[in-house]
SERO-4910 file (N, C-alpha, C, O; in steps of 0.05 Angstrom, whole numbers):
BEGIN
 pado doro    nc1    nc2    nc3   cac1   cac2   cac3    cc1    cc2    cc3    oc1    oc2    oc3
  Unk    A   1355  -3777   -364   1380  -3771   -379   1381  -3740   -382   1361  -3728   -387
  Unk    A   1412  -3724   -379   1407  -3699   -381   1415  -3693   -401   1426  -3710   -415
  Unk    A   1411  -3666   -410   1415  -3653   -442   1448  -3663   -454   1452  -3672   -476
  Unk    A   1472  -3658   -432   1493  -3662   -438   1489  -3701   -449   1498  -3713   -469
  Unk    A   1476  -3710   -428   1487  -3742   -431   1463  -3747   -457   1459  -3772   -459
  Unk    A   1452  -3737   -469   1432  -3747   -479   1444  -3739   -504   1440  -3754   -523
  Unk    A   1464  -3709   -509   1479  -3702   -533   1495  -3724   -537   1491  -3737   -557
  Unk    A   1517  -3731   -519   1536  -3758   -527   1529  -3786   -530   1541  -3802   -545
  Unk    A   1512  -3791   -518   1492  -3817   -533   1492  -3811   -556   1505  -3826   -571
  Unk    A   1473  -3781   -572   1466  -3786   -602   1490  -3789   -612   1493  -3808   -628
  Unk    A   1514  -3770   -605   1540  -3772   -628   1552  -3795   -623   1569  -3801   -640
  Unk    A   1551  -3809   -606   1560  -3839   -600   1548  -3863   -618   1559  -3884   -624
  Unk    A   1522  -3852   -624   1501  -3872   -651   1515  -3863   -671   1533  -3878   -679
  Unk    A   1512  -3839   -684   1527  -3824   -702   1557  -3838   -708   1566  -3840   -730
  Unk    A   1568  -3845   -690   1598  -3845   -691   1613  -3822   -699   1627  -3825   -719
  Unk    A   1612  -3800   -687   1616  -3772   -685   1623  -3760   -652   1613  -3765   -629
  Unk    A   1648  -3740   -662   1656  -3737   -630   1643  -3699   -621   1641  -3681   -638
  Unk    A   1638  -3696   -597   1631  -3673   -588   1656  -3647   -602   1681  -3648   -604
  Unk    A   1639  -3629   -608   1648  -3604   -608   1644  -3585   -584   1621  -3579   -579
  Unk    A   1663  -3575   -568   1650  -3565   -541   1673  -3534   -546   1697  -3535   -540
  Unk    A   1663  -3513   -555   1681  -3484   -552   1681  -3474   -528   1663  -3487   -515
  Unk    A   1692  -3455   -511   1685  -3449   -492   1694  -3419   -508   1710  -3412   -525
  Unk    A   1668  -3401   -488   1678  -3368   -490   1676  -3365   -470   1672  -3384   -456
  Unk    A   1681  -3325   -454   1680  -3319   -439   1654  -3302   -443   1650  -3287   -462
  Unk    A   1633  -3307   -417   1607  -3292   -416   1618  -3268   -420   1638  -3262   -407
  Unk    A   1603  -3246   -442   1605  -3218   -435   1630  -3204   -452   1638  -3181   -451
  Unk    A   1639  -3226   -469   1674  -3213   -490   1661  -3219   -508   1643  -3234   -512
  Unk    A   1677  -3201   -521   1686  -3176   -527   1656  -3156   -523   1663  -3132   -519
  Unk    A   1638  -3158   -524   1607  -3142   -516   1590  -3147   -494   1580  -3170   -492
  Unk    A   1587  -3134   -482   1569  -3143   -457   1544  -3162   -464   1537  -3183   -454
  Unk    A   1535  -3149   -483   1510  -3163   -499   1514  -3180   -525   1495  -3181   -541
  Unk    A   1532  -3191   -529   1537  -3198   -550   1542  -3240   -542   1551  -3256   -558
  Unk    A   1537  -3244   -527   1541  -3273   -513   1528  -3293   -533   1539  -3305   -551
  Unk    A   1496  -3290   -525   1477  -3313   -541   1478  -3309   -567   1470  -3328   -582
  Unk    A   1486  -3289   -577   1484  -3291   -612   1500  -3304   -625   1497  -3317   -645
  Unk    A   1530  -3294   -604   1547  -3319   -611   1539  -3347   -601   1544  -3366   -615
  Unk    A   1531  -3348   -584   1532  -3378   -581   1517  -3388   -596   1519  -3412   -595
  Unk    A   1491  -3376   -618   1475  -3393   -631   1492  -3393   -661   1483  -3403   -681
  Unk    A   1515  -3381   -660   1538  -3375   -686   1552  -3405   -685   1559  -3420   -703
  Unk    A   1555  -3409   -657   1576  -3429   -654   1556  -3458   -656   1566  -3480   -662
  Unk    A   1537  -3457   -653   1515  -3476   -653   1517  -3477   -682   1534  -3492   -691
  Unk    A   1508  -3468   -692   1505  -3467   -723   1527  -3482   -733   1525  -3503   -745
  Unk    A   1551  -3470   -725   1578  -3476   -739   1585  -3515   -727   1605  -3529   -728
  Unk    A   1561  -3518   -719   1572  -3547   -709   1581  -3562   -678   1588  -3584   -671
  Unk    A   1575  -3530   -662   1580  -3539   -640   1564  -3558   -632   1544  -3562   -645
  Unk    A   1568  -3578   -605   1545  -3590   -599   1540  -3585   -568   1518  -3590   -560
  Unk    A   1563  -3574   -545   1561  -3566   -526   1569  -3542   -518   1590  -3540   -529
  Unk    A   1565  -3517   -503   1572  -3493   -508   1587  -3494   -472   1575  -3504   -453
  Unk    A   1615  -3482   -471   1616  -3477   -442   1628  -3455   -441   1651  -3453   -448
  Unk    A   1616  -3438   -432   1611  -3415   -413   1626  -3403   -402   1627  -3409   -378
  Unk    A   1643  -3383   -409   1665  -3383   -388   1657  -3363   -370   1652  -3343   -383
  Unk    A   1650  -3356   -332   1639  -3340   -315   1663  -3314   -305   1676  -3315   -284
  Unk    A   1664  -3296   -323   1681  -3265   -302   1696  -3273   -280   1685  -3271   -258
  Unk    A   1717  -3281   -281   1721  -3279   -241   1757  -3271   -244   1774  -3281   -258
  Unk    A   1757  -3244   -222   1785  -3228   -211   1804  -3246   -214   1820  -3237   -230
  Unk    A   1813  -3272   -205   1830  -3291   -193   1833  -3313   -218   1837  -3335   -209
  Unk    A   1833  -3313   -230   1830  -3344   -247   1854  -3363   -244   1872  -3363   -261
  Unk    A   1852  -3375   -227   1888  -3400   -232   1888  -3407   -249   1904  -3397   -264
  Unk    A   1867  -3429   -261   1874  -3440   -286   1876  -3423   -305   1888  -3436   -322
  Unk    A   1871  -3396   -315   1863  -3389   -348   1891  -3377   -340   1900  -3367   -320
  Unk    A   1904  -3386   -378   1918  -3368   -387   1922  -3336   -390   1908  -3321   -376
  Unk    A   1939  -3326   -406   1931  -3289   -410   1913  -3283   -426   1901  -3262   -424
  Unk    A   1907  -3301   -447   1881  -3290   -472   1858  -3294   -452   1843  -3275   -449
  Unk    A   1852  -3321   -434   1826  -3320   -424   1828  -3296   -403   1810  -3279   -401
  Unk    A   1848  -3294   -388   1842  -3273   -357   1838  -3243   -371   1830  -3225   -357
  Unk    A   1843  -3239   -398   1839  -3211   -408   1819  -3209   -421   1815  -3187   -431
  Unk    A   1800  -3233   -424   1778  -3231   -430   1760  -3223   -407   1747  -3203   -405
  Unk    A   1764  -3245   -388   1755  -3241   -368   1751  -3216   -346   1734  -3212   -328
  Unk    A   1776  -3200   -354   1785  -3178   -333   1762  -3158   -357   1746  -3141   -349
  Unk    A   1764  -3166   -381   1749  -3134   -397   1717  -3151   -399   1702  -3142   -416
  Unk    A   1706  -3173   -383   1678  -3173   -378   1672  -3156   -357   1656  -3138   -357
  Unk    A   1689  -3164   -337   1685  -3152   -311   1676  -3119   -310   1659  -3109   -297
  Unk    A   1691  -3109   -327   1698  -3090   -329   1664  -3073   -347   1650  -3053   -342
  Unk    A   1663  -3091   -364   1632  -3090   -373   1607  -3093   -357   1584  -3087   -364
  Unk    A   1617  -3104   -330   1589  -3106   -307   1578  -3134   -315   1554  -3140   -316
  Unk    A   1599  -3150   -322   1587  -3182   -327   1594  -3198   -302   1616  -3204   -295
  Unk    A   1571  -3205   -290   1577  -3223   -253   1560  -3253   -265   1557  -3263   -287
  Unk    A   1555  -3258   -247   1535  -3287   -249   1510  -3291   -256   1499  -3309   -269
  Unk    A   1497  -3260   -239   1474  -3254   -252   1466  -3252   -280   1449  -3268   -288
  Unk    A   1476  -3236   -294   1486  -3228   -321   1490  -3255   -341   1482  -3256   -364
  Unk    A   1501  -3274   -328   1514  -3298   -348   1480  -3320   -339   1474  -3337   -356
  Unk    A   1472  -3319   -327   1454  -3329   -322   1429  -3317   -340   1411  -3332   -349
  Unk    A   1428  -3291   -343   1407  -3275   -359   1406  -3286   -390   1388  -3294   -404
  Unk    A   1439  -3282   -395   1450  -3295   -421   1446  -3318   -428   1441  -3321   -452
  Unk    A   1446  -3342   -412   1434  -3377   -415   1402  -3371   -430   1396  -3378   -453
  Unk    A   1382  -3355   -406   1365  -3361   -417   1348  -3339   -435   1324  -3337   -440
  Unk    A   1375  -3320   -445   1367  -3308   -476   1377  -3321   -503   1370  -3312   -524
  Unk    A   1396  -3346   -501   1401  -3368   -509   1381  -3385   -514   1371  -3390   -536
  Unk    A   1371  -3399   -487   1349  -3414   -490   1315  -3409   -500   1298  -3427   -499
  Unk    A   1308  -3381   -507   1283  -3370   -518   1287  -3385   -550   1266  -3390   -561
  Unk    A   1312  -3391   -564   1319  -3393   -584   1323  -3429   -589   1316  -3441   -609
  Unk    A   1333  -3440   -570   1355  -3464   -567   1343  -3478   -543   1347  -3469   -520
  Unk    A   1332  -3496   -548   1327  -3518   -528   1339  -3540   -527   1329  -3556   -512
  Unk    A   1360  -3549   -540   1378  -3566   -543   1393  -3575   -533   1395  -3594   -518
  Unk    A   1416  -3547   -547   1445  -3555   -534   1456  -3547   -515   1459  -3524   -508
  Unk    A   1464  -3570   -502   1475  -3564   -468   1496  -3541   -465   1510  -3535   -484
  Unk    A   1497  -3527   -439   1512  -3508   -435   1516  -3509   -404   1502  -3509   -384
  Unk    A   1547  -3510   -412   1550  -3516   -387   1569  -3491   -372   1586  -3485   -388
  Unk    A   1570  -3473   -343   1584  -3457   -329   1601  -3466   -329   1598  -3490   -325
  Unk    A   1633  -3457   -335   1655  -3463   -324   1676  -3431   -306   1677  -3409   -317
  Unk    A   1687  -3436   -286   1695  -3413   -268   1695  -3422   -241   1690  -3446   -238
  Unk    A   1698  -3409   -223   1709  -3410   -198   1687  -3415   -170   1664  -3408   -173
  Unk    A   1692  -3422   -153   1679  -3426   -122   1677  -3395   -120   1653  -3390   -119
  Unk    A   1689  -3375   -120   1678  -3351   -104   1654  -3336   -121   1638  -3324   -108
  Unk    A   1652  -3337   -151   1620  -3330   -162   1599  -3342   -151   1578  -3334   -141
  Unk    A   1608  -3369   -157   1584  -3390   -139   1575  -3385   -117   1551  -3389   -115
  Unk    A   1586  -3375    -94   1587  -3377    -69   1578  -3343    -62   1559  -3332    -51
  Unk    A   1599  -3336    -73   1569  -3304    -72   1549  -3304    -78   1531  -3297    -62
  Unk    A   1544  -3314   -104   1514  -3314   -111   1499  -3326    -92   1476  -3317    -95
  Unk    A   1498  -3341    -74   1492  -3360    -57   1492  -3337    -22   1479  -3344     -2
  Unk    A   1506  -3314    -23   1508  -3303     -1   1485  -3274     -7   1472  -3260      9
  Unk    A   1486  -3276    -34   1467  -3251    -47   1445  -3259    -46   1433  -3242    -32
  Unk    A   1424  -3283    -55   1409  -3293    -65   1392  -3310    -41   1367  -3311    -40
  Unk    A   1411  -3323    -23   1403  -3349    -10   1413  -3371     -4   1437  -3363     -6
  Unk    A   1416  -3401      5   1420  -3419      6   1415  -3429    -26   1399  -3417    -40
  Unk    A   1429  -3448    -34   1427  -3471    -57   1406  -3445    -74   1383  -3453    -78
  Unk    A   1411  -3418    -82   1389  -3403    -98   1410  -3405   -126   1398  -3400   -147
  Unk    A   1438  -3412   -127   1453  -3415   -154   1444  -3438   -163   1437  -3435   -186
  Unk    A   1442  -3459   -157   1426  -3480   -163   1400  -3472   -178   1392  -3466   -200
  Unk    A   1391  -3477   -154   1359  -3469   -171   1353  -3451   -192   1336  -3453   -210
  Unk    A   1376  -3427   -184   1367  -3405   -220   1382  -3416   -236   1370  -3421   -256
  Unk    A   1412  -3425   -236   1415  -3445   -259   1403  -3462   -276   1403  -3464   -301
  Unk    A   1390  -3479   -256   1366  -3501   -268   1346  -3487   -284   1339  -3496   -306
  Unk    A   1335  -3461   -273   1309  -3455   -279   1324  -3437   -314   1308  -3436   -332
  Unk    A   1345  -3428   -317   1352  -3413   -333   1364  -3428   -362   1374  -3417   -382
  Unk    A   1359  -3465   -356   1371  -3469   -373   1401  -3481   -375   1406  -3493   -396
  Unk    A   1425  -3478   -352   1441  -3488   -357   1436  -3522   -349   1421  -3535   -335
  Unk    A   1463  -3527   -369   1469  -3567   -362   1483  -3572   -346   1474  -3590   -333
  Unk    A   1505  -3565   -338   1529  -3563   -327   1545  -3547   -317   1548  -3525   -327
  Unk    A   1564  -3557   -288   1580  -3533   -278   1608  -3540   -273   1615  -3558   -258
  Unk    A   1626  -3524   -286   1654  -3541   -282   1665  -3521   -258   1672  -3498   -264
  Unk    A   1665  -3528   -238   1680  -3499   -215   1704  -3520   -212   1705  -3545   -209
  Unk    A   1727  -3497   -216   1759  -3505   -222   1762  -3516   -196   1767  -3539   -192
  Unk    A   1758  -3498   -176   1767  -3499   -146   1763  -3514   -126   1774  -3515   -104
  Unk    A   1739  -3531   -140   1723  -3547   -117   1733  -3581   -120   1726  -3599   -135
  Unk    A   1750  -3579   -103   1752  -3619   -104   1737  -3634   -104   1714  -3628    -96
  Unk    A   1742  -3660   -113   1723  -3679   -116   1705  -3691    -91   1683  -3700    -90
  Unk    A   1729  -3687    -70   1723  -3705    -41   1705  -3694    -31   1689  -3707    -17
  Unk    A   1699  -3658    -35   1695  -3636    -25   1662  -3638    -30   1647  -3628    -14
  Unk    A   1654  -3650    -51   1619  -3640    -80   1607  -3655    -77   1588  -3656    -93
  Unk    A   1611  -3680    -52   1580  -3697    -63   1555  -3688    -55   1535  -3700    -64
  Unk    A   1552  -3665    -35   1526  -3660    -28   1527  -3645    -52   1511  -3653    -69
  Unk    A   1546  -3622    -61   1539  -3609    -85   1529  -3623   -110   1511  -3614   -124
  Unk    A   1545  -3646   -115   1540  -3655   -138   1505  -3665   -134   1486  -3660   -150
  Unk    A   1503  -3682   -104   1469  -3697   -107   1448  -3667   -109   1424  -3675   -110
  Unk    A   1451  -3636   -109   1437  -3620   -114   1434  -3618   -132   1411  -3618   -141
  Unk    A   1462  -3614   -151   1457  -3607   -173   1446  -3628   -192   1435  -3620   -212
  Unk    A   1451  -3662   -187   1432  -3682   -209   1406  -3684   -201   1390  -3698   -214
  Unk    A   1395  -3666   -167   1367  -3666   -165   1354  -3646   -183   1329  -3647   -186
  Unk    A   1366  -3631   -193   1357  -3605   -206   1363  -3623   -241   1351  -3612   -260
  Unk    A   1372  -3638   -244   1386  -3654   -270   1409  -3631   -295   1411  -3627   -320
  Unk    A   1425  -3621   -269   1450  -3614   -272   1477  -3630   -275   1480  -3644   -255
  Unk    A   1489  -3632   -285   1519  -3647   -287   1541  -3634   -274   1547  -3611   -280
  Unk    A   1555  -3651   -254   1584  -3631   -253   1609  -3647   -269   1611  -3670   -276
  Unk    A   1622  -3628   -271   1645  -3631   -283   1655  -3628   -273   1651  -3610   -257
  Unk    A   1683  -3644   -273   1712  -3636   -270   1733  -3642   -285   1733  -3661   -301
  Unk    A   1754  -3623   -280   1780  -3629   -299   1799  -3654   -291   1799  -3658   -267
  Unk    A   1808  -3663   -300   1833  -3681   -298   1862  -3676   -310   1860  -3667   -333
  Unk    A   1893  -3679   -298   1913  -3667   -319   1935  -3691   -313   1935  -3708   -296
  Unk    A   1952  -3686   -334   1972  -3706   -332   1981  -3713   -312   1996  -3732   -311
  Unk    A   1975  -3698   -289   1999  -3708   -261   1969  -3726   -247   1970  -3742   -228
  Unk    A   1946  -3718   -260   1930  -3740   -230   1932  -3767   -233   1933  -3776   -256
  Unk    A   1932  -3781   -214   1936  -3806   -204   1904  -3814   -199   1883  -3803   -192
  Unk    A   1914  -3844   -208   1890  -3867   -199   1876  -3858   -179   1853  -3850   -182
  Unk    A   1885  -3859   -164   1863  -3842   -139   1842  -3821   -145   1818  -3822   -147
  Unk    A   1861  -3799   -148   1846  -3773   -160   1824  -3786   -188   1800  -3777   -189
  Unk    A   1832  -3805   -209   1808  -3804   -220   1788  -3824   -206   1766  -3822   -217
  Unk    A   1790  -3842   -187   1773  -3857   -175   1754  -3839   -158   1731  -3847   -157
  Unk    A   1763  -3809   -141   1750  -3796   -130   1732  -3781   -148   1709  -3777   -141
  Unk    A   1741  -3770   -176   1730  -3755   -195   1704  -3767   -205   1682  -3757   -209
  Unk    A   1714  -3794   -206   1688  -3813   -225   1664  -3817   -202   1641  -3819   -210
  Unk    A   1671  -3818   -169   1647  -3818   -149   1622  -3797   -159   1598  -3800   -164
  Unk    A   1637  -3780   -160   1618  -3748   -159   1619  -3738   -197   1608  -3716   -201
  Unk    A   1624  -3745   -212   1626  -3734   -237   1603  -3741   -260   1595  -3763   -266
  Unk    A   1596  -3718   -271   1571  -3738   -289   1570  -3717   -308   1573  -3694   -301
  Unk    A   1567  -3726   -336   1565  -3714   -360   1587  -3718   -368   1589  -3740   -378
  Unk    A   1608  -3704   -369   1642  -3710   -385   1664  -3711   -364   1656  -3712   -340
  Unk    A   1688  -3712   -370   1703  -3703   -353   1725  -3683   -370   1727  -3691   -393
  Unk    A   1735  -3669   -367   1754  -3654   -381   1779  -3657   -380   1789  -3642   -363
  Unk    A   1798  -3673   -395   1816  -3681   -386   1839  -3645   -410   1841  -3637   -433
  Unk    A   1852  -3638   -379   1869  -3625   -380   1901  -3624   -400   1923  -3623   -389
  Unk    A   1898  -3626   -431   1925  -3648   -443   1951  -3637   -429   1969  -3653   -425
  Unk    A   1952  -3609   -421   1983  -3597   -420   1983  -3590   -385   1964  -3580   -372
  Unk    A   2007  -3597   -375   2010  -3579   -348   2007  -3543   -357   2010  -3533   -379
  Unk    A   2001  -3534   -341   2006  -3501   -331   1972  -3492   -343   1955  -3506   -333
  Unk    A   1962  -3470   -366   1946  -3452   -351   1928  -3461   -384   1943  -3473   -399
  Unk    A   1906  -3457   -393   1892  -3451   -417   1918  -3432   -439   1936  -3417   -434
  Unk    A   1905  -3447   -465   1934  -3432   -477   1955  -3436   -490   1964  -3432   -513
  Unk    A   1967  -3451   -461   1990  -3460   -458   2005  -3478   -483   1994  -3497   -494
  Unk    A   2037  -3467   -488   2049  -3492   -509   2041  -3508   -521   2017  -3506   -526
  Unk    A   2053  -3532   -531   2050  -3552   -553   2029  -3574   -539   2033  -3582   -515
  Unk    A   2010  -3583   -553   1999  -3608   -551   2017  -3634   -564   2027  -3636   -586
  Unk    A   2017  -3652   -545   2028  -3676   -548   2012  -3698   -555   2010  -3715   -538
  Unk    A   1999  -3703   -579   1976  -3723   -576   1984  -3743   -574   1965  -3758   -568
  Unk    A   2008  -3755   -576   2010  -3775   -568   2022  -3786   -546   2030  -3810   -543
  Unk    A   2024  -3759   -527   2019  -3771   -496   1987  -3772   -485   1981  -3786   -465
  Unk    A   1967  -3755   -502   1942  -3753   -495   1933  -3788   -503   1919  -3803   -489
  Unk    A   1941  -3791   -522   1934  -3823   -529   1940  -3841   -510   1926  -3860   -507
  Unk    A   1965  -3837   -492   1968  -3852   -471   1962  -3850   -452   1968  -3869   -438
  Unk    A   1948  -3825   -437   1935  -3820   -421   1902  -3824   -424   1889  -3825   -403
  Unk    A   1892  -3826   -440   1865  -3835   -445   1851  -3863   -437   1828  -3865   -429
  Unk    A   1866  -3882   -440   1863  -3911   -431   1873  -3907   -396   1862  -3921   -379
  Unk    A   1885  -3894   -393   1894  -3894   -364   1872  -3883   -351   1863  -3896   -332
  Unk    A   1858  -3857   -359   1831  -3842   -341   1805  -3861   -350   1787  -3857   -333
  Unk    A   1797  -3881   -372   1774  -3886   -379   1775  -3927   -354   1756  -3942   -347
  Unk    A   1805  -3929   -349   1801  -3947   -335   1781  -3947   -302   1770  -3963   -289
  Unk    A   1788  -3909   -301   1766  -3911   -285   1755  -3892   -280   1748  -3887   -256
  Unk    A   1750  -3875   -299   1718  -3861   -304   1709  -3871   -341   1720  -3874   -363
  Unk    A   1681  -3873   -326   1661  -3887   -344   1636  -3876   -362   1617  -3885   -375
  Unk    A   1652  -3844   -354   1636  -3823   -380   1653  -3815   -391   1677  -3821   -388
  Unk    A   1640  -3793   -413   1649  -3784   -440   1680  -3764   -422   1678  -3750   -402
  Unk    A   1702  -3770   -437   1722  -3754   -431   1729  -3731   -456   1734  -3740   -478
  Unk    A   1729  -3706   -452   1736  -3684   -468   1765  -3674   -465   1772  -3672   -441
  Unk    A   1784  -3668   -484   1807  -3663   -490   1806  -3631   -487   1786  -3621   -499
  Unk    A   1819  -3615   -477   1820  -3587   -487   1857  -3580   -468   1872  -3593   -454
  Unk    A   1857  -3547   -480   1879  -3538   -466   1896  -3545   -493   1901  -3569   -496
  Unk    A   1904  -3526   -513   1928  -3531   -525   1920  -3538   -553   1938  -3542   -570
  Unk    A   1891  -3541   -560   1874  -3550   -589   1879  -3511   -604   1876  -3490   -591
  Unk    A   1884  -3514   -626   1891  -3490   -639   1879  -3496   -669   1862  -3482   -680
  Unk    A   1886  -3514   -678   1879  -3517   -700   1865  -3544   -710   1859  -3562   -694
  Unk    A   1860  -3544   -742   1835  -3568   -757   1853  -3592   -749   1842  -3613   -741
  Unk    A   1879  -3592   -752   1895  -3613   -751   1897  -3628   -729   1894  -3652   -729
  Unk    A   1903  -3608   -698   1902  -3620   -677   1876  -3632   -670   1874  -3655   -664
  Unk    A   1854  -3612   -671   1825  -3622   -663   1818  -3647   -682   1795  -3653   -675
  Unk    A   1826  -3666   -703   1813  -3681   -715   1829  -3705   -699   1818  -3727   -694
  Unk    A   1867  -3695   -691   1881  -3726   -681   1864  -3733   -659   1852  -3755   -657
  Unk    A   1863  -3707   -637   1843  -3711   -606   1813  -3721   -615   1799  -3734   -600
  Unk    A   1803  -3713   -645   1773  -3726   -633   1777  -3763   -638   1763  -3782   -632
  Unk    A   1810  -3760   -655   1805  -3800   -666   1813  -3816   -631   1819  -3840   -628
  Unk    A   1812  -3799   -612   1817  -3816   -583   1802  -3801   -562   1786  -3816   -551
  Unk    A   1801  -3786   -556   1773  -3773   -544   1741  -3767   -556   1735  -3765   -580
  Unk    A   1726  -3765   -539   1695  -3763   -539   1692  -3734   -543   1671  -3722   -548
  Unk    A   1720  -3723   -539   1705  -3690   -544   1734  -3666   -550   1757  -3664   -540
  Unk    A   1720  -3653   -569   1750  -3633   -571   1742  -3606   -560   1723  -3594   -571
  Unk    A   1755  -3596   -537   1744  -3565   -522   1765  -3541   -532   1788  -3540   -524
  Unk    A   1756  -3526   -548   1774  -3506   -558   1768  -3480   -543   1744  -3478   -537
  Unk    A   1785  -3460   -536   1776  -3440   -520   1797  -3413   -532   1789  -3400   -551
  Unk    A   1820  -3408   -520   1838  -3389   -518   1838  -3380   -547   1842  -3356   -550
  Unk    A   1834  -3395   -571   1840  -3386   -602   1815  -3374   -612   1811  -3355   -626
  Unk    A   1799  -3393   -598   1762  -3371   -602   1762  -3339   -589   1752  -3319   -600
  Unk    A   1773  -3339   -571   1773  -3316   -552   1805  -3300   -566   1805  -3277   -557
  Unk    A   1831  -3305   -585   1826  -3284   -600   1825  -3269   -625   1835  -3247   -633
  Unk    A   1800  -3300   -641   1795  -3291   -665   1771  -3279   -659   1755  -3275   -677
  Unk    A   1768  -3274   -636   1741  -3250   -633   1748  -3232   -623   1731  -3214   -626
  Unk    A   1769  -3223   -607   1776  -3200   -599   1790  -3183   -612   1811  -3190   -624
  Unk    A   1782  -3158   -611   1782  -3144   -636   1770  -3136   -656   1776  -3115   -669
  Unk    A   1744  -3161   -664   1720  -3160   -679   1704  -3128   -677   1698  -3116   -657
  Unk    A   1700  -3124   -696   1667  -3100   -694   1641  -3118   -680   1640  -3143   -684
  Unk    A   1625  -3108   -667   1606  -3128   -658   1593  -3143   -676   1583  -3163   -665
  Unk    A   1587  -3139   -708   1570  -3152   -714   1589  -3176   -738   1582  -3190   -757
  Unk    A   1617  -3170   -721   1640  -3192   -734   1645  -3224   -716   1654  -3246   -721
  Unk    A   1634  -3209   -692   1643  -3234   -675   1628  -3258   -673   1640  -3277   -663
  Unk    A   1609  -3262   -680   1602  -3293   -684   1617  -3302   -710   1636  -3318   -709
  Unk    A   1605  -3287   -737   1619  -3295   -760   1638  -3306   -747   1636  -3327   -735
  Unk    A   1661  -3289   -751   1688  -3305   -732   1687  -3333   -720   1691  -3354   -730
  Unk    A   1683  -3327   -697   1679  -3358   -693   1665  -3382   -698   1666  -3402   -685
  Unk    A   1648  -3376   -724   1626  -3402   -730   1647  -3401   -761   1652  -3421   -773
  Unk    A   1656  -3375   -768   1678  -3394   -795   1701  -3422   -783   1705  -3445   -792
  Unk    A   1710  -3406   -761   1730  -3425   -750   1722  -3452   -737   1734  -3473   -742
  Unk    A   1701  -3449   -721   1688  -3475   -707   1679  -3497   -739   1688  -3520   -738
  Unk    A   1663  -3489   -763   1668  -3501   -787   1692  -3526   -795   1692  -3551   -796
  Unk    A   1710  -3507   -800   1736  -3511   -802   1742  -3541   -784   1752  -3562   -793
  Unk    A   1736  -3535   -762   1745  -3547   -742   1730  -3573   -736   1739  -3595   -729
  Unk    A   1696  -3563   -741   1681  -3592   -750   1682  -3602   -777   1674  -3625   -777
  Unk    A   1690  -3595   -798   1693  -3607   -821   1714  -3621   -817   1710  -3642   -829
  Unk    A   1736  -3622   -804   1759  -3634   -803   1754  -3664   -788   1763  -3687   -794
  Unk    A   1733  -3655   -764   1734  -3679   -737   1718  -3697   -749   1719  -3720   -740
  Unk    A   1695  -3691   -775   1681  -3715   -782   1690  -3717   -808   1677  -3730   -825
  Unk    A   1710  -3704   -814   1727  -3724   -839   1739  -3752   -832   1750  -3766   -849
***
């Protein structure tokens, strides 16, 4: 069992749903990553995901790509976010963390390094999981059988427009959560509808048979408590990224472990 599937088993005994924030490696401080993440741990998180630097982002909104554009800009690559996992893990042997970002970090690292060498330093550094936006499902099963030989999870997203199919191909290759996408267009983005998410939830669990995570459009205690009473997981991102930007450095965890609070006091009310 891996760290991620072994977290949603316990909150599944519990009767308690995942807290999963996502930041961007390397924002607002180059060095400032793992302190937050053991802020956001504290504050209740129970999965941490990762967000990896990359020029191109389709999916992320403007709060994440301007995070992203001012890591870059800090000299934050893959290497770097990998250093960060396991200055995290000297502290935290726990909670899963999982990469989320694009095929072309991956795949450099892989042209820099070696064959399957992102793999293996992932594994060895500590991460649980890798959500790459870009990579289809049809595309990952040798990827995926590397990464559960190493006892890695992949992830993928799901959104309102996929079809039976698309989650029948997702659930072949998918292990640990799936992320179901609530809103068309980018991270960020407009109003959450929970109660089209409520009707889309029985539709993806008919056929995938792990933990499904809600994100895209979670802002506040109110939304994150309706999404955790029908999903396994609430993923908040774009509102973390910018009640920390702007912070003094030694403001930015505070920041987000007041708010992640907030946000777990609500989901196990």
């Amino acid at each position: 069992m891996t760290r991620i599937q072994a977290t949603f088993a316990n909150l599944k005994k519990q009767g308690r749903k995942a807290l999963i924030p996502y930041v961007t490696a390397g924002f607002p401080f180059a060095d400032v990553t793992p302190e937050l993440m053991h802020g956001m741990v504290s504050a209740g998180a129970d999965v941490i995901e990762l967000g990896v630097p990359f020029s191109d982002p389709m999916a992320d909104g403007p709060v994440i790509q301007k995070a992203g554009e001012k890591a870059l800009t800090l000299g934050i690559g893959m290497t770097q976010v990998l250093q960060m996992v396991r200055s995290f893990r000297t502290r935290d042997g726990n909670t899963p963390v999982v990469l989320m970002g694009y095929a072309n970090p991956v795949e450099r690292y892989d042209l820099l390094h070696g064959k399957d060498s992102f793999i293996r330093d992932a594994a060895q550094a500590g991460v649980d999981g890798i959500l790459v936006v870009d990579y289809p499902p049809e595309e990952c099963e040798e990827f995926a059988a590397k990464l559960r030989a190493k006892g890695l999870d992949l992830i993928f997203l799901l959104a309102p427009t996929s079809t039976p199919e698309r989650m029948q191909q997702v659930a072949r290759v998918a292990s640990g959560y799936v992320y179901y996408v609530s809103l068309k267009g980018v991270t960020g983005a407009g109003h959450l509808d929970t109660g089209a998410v409520e009707q889309m939830l029985p539709r993806i669990r008919q056929h995938v048979h792990i933990p499904v995570g809600v994100g895209f459009g979670i802002r506040d205690a109110a939304t994150a408590k309706a999404i955790g009473k029908v999903a396994d997981a609430v993923v908040i991102g774009s509102k973390i990224i910018q009640l920390i930007e702007g912070q003094p450095r030694d403001g930015v965890a505070p920041a987000a472990s007041a708010f992640l609070r907030e946000i777990r006091a609500a989901m196990d009310a």
